[in-house]
OpenMM code with the backbone's topology and positions (N, CA, C; nanometers):
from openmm import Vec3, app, unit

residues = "UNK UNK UNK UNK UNK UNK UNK UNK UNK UNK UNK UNK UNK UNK UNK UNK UNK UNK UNK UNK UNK UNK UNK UNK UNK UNK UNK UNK UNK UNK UNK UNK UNK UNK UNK UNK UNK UNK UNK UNK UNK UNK UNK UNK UNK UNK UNK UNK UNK UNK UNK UNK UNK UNK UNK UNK UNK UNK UNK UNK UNK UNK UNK UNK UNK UNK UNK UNK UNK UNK UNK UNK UNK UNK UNK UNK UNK UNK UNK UNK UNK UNK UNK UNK UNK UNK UNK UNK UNK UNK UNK UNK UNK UNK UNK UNK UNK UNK UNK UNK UNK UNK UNK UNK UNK UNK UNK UNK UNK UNK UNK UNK UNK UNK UNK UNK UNK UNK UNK UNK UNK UNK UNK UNK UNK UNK UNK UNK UNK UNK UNK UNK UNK UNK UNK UNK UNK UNK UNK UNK UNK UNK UNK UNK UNK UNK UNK".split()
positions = [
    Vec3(-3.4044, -0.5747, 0.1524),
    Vec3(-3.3411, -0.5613, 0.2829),
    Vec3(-3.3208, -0.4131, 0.3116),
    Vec3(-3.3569, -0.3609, 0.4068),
    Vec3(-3.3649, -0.2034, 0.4407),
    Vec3(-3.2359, -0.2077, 0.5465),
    Vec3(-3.1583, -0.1386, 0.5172),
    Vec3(-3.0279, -0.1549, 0.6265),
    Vec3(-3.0549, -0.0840, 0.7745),
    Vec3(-3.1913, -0.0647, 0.7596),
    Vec3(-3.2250, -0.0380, 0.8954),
    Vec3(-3.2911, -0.1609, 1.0108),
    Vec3(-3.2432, -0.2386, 0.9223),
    Vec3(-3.3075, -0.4149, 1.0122),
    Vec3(-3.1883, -0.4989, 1.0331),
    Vec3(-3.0842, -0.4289, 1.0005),
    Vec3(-2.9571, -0.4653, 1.0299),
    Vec3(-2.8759, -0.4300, 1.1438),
    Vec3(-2.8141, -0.4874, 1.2381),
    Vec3(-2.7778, -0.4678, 1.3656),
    Vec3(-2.5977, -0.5202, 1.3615),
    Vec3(-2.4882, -0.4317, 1.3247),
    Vec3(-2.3892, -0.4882, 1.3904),
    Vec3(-2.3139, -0.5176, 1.4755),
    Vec3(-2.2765, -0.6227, 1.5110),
    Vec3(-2.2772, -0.6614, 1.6648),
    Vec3(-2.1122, -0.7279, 1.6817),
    Vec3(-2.0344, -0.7022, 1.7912),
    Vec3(-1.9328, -0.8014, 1.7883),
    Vec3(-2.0271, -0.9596, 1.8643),
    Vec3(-1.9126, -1.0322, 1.7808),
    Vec3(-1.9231, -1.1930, 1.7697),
    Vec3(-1.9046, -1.2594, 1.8953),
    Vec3(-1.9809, -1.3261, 1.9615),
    Vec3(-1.9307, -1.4414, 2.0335),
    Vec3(-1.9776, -1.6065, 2.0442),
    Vec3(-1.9205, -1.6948, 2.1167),
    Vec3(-1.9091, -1.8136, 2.0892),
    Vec3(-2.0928, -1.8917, 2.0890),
    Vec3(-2.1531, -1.7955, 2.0898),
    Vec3(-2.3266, -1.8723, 2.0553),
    Vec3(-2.3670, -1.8481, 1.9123),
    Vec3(-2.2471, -1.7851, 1.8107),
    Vec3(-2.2368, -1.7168, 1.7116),
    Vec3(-2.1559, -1.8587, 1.6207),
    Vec3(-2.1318, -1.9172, 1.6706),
    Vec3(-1.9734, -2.0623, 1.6508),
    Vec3(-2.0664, -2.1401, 1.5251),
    Vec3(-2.1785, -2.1995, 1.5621),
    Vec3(-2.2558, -2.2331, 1.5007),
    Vec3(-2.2673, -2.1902, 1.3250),
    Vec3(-2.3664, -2.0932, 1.3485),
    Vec3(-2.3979, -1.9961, 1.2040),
    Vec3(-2.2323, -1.9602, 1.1121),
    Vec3(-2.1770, -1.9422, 1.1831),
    Vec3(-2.0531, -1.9136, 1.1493),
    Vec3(-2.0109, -2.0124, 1.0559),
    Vec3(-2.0279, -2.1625, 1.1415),
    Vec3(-1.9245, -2.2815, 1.0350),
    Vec3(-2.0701, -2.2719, 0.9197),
    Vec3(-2.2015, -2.2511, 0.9419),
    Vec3(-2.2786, -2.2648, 0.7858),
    Vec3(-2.2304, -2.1737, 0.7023),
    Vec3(-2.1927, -2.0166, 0.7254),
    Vec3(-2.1225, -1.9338, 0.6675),
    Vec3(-2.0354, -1.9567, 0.5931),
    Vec3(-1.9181, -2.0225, 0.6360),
    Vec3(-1.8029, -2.0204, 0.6535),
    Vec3(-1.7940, -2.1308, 0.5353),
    Vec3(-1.9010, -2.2344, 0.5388),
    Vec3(-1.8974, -2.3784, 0.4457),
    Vec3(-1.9750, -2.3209, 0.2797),
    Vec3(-2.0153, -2.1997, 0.2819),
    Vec3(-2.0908, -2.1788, 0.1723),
    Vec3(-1.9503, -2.0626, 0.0520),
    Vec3(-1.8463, -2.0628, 0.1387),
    Vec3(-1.7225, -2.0189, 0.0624),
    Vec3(-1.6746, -2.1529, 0.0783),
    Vec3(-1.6632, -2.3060, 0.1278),
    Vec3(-1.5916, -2.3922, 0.0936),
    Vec3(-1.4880, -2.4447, 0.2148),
    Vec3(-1.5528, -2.3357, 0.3081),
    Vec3(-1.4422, -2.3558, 0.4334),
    Vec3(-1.4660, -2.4253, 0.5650),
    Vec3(-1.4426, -2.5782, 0.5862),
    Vec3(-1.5122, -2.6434, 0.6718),
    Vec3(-1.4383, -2.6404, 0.8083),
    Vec3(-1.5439, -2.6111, 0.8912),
    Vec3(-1.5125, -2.5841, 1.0824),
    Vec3(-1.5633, -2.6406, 1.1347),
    Vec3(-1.5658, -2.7436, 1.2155),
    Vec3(-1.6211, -2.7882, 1.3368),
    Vec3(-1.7153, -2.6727, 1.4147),
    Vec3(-1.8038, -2.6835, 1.5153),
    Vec3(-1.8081, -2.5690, 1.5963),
    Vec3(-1.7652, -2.5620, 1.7205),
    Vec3(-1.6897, -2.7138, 1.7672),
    Vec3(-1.5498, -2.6350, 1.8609),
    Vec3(-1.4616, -2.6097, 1.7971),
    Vec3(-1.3965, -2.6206, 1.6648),
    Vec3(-1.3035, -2.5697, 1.6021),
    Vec3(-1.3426, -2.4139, 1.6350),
    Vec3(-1.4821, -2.4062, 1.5486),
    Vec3(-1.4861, -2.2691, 1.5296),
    Vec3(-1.4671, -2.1390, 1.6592),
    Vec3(-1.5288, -2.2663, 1.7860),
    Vec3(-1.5046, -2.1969, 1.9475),
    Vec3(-1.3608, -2.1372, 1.9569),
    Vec3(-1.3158, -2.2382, 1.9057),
    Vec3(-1.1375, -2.2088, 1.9611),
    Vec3(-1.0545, -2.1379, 1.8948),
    Vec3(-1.0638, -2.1081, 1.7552),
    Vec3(-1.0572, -2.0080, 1.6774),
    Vec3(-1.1170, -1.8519, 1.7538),
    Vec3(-1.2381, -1.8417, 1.8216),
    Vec3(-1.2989, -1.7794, 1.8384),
    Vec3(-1.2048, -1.7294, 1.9580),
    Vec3(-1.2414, -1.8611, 2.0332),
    Vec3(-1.1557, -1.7487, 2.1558),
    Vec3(-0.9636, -1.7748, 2.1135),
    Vec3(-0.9190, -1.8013, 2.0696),
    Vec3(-0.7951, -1.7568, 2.0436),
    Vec3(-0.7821, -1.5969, 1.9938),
    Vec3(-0.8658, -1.5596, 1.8660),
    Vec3(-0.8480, -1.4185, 1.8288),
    Vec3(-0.9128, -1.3521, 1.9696),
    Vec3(-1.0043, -1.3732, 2.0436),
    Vec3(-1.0723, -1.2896, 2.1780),
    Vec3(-0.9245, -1.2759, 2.2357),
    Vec3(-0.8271, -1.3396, 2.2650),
    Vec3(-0.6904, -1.3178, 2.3251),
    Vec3(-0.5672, -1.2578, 2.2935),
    Vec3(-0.6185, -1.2293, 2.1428),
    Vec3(-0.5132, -1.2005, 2.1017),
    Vec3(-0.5352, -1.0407, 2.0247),
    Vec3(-0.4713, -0.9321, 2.0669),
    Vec3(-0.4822, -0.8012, 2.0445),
    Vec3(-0.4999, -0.7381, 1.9086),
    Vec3(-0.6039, -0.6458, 1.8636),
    Vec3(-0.5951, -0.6349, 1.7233),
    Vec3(-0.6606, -0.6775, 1.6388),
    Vec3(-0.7439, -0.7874, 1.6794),
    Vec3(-0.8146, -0.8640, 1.5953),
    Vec3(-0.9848, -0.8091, 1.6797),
    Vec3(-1.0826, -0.8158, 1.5122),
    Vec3(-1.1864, -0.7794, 1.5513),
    Vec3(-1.2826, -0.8798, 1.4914),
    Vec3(-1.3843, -0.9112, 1.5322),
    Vec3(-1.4836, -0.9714, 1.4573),
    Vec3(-1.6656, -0.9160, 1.4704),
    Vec3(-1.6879, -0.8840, 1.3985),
    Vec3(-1.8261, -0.8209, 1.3894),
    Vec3(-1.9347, -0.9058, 1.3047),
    Vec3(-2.0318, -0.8793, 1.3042),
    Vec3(-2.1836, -0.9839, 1.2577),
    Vec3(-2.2911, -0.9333, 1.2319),
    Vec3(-2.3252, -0.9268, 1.1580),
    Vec3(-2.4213, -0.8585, 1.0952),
    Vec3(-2.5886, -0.9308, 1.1059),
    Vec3(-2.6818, -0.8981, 1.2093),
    Vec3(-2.7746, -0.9491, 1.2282),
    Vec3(-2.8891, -0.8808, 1.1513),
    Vec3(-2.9568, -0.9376, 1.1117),
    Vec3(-3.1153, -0.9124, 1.0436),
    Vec3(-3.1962, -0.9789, 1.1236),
    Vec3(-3.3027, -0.9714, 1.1942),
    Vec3(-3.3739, -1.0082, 1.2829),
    Vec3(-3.3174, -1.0858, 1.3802),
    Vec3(-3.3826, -1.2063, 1.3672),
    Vec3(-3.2787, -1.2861, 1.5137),
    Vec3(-3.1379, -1.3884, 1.4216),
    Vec3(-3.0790, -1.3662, 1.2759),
    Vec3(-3.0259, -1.4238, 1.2097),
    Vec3(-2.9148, -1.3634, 1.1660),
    Vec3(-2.7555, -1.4324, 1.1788),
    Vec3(-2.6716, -1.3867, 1.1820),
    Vec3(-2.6439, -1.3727, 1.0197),
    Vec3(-2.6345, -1.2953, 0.9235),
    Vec3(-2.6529, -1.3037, 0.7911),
    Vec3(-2.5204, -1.2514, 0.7347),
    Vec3(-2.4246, -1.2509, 0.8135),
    Vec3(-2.2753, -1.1925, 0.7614),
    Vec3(-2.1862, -1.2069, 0.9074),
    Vec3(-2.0950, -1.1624, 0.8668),
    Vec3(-1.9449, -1.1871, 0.9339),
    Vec3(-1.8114, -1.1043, 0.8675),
    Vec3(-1.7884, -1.0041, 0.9342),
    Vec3(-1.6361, -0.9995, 0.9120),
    Vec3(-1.5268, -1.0004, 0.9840),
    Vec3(-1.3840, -1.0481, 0.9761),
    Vec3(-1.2778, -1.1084, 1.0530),
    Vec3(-1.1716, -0.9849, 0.9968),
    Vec3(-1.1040, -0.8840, 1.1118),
    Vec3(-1.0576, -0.8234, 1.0396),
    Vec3(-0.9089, -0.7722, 1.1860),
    Vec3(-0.7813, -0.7449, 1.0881),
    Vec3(-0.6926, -0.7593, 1.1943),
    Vec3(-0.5748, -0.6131, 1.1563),
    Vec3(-0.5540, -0.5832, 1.2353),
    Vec3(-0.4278, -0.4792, 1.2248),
    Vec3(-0.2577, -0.5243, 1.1737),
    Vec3(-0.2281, -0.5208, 1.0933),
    Vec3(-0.1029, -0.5816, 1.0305),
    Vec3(-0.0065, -0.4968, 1.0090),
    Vec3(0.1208, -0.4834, 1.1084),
    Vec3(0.2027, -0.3857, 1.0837),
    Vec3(0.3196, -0.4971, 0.9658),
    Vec3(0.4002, -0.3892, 0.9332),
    Vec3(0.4849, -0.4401, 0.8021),
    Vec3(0.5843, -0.3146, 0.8068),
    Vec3(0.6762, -0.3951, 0.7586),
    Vec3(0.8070, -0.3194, 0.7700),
    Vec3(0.8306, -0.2927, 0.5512),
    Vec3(0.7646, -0.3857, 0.4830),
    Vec3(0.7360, -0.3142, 0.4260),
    Vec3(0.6581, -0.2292, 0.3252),
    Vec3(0.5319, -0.1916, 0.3559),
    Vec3(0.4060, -0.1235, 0.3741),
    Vec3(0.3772, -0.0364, 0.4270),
    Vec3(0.4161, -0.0620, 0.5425),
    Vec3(0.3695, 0.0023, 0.6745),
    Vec3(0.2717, -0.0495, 0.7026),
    Vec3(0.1587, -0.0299, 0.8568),
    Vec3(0.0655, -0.1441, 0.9294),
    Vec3(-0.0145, -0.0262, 0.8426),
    Vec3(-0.1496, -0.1763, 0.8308),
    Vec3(-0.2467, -0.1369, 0.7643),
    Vec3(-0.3672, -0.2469, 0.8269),
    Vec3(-0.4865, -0.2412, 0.7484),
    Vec3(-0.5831, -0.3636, 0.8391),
    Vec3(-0.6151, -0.4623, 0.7452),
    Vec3(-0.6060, -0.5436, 0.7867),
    Vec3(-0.6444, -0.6733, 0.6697),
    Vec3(-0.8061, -0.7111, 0.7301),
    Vec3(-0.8613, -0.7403, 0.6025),
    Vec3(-0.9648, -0.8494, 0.6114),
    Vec3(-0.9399, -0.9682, 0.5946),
    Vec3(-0.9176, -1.0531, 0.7166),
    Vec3(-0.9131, -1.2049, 0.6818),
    Vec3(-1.0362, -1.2829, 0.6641),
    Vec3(-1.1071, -1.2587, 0.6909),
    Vec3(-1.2997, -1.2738, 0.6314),
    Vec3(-1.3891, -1.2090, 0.6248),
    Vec3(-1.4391, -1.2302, 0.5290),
    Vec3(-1.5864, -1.1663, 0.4624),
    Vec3(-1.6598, -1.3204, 0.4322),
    Vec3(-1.7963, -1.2819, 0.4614),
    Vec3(-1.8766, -1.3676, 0.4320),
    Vec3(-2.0208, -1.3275, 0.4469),
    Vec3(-2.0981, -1.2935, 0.3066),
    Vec3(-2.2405, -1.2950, 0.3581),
    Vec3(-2.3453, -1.4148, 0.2857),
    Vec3(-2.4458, -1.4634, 0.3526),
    Vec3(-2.5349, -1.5461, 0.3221),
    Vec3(-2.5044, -1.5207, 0.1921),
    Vec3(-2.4937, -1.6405, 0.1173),
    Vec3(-2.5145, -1.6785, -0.0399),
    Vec3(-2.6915, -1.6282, -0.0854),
    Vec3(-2.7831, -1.5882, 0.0153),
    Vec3(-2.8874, -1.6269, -0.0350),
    Vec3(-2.9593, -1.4611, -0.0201),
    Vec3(-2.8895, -1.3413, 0.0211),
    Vec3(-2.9086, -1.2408, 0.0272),
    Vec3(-2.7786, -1.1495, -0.0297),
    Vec3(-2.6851, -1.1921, -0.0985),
    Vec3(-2.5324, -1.1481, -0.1360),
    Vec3(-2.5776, -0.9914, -0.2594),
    Vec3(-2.5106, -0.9164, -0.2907),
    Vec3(-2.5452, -0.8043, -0.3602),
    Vec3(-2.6656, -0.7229, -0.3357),
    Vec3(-2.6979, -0.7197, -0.1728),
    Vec3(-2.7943, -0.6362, -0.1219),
    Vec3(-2.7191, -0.5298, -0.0112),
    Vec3(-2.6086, -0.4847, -0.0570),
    Vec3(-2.5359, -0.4238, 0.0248),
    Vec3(-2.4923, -0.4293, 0.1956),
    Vec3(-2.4761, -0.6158, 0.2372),
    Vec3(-2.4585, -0.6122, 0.3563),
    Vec3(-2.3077, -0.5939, 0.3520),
    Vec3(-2.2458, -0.6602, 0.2762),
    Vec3(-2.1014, -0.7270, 0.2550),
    Vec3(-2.0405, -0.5431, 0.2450),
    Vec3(-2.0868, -0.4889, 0.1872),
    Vec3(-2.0353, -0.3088, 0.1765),
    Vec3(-2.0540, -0.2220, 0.3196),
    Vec3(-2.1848, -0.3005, 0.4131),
    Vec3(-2.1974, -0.2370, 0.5307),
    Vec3(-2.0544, -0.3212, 0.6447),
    Vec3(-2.0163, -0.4005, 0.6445),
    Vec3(-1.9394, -0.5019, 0.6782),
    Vec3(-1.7958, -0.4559, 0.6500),
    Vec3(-1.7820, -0.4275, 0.5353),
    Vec3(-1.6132, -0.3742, 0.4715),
    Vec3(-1.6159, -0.2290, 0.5740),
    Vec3(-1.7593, -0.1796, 0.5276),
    Vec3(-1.7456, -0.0060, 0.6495),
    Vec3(-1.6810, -0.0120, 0.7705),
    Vec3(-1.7066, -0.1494, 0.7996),
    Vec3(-1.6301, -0.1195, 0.9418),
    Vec3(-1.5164, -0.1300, 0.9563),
    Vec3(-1.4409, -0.2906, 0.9120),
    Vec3(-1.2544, -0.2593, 0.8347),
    Vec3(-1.2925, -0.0753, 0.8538),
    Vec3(-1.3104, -0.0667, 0.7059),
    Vec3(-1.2605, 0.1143, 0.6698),
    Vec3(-1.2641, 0.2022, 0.8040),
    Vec3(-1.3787, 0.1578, 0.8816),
    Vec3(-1.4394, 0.3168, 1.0205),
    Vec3(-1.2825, 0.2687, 1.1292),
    Vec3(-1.2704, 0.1485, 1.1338),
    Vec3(-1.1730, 0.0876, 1.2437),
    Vec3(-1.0026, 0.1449, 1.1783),
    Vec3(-1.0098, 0.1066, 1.0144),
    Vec3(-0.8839, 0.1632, 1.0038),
    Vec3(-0.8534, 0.2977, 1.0185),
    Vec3(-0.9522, 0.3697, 0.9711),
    Vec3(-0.9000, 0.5539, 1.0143),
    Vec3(-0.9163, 0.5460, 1.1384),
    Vec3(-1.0077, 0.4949, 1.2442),
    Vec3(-0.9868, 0.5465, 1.3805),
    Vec3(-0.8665, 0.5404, 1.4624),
    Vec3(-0.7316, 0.4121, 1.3969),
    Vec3(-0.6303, 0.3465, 1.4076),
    Vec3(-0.4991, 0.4592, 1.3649),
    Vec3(-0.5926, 0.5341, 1.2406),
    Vec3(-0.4855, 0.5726, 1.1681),
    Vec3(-0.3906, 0.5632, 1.0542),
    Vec3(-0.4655, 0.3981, 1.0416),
    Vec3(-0.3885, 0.3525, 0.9323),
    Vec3(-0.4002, 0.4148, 0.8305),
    Vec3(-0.3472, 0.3914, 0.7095),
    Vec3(-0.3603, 0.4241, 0.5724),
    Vec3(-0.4528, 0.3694, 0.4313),
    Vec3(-0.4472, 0.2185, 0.4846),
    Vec3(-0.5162, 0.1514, 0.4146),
    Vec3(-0.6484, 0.0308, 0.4657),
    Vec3(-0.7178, -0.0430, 0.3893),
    Vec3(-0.7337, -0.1729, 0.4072),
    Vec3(-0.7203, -0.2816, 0.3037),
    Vec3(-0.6587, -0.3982, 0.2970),
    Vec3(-0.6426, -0.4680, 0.2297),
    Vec3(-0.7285, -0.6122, 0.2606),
    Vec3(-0.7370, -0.7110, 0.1439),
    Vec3(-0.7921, -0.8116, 0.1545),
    Vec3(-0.7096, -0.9104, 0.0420),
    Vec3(-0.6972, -1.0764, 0.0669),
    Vec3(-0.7273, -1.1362, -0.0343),
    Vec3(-0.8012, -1.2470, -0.0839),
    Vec3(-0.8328, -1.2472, -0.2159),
    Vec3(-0.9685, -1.3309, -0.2214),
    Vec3(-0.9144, -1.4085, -0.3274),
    Vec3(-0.9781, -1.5515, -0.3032),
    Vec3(-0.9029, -1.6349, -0.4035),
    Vec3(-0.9215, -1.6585, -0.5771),
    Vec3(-0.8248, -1.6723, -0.6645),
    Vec3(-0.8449, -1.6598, -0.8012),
    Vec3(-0.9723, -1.7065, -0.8515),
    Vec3(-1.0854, -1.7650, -0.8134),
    Vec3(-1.2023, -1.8450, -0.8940),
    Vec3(-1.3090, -1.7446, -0.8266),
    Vec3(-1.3098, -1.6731, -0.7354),
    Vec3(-1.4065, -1.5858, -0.6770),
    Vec3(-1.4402, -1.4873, -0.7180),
    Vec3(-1.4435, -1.4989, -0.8478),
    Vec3(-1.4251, -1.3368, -0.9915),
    Vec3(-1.5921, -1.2740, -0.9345),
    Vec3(-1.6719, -1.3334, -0.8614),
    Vec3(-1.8244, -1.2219, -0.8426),
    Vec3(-1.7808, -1.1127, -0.6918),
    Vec3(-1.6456, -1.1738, -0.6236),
    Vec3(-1.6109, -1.1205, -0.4816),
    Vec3(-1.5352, -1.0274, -0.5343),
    Vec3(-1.4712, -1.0447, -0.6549),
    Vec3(-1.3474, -0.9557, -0.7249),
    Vec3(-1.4252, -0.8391, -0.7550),
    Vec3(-1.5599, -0.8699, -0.8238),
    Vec3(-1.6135, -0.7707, -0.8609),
    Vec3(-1.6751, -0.6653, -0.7919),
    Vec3(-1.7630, -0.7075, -0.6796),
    Vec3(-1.7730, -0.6437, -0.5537),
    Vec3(-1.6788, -0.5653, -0.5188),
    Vec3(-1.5638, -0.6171, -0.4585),
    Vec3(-1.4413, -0.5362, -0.3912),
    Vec3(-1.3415, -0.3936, -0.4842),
    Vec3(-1.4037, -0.4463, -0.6015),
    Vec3(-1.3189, -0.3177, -0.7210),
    Vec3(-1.4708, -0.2438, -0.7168),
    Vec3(-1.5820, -0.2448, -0.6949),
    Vec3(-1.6918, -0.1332, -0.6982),
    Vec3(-1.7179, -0.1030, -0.5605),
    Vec3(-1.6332, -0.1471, -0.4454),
    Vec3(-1.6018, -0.0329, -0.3493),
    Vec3(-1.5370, 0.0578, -0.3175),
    Vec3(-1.3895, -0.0111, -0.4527),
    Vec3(-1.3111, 0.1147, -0.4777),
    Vec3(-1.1809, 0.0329, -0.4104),
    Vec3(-1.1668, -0.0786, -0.4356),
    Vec3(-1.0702, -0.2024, -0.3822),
    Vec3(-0.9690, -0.2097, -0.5207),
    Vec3(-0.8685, -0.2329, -0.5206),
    Vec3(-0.7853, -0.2373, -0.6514),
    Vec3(-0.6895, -0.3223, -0.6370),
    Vec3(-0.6225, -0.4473, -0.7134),
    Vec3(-0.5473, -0.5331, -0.7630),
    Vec3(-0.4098, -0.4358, -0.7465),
    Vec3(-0.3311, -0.5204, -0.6317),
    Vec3(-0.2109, -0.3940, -0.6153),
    Vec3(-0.0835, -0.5281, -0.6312),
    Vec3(-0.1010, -0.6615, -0.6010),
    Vec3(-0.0282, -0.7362, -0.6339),
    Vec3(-0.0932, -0.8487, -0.6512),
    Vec3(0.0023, -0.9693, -0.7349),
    Vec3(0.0270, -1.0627, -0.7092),
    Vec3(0.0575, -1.1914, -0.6874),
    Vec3(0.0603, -1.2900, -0.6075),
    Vec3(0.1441, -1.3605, -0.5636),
    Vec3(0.0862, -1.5105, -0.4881),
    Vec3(0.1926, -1.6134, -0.4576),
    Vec3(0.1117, -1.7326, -0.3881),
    Vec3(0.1391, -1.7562, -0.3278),
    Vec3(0.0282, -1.8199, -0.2224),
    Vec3(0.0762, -1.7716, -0.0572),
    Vec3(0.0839, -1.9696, -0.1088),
    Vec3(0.2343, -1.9497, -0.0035),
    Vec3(0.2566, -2.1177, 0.0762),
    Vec3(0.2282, -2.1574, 0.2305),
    Vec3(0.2063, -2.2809, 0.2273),
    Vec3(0.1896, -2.3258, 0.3367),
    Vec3(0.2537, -2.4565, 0.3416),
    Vec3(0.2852, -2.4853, 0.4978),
    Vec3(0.2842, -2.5958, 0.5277),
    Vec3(0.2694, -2.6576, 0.6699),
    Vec3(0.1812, -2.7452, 0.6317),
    Vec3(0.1501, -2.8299, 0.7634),
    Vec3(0.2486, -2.8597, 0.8811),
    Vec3(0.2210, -2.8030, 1.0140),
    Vec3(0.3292, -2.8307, 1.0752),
    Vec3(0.3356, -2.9569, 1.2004),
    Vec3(0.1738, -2.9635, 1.2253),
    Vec3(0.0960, -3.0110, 1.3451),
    Vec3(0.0279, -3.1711, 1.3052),
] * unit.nanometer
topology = app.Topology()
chain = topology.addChain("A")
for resn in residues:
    res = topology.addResidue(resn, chain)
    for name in ("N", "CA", "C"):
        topology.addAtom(name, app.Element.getBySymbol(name[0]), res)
């Protein structure tokens, strides 16, 4: 893959599609009006970016990435997704993809970018510490169903 056949593009809803195959090859199942409405909810809501990483006419990555202020941190940018094709992964798209988090957080100002990736994903762990990503806490996120 020559990263000159690579095109990043912000995301929109003809994108909904490729997205839920993406999205299902980390384990994460979307409808693709789910994925619409997801889609345009972050389009409405300030701060939030989503970019796509095309190789010819094929959307071959995705990242979901948002501005998070904190009282105590201070605001910084989170990656709430990363995802590249399982079938091209360690060809440096997923590093062209994090660049942008990084280009968006200094243009912001922030200080940092953060991500988290779940305990069984030790090949994503490994990636993210050879971009220079480091284990700073942690902890378990709860949830609960409210709807």
């Amino acid at each position: 893959m020559n990263t000159t056949d690579i095109r990043i593009r912000s995301l929109n809803e003809d994108d909904a599609a490729r997205m839920c195959e993406l999205n299902r090859q980390l384990g994460y199942e979307a409808t693709v009006p789910e994925m619409k409405q997801r889609m345009d909810r972050l389009g409405k809501t300030g701060g939030h970016w989503l970019r796509g990483a095309q190789i010819a006419k094929t959307l071959a990555g995705f990242i979901h990435f948002y501005e998070r202020p904190s009282i105590e941190t201070g605001s910084g940018l989170v990656v709430q997704s990363l995802v590249v094709d399982e079938t091209i992964r360690g060809r440096g798209l997923g590093r062209i993809l994090l660049g942008e988090a990084e280009a968006m957080a200094r243009a912001l100002g922030l200080a940092s970018v953060g991500l988290a990736s779940r305990v069984e994903r030790e090949g994503a762990h490994a990636f993210y510490i050879r971009q220079g990503y480091a284990v700073t806490a942690t902890s378990r996120y709860f949830r609960k169903a409210v709807g």
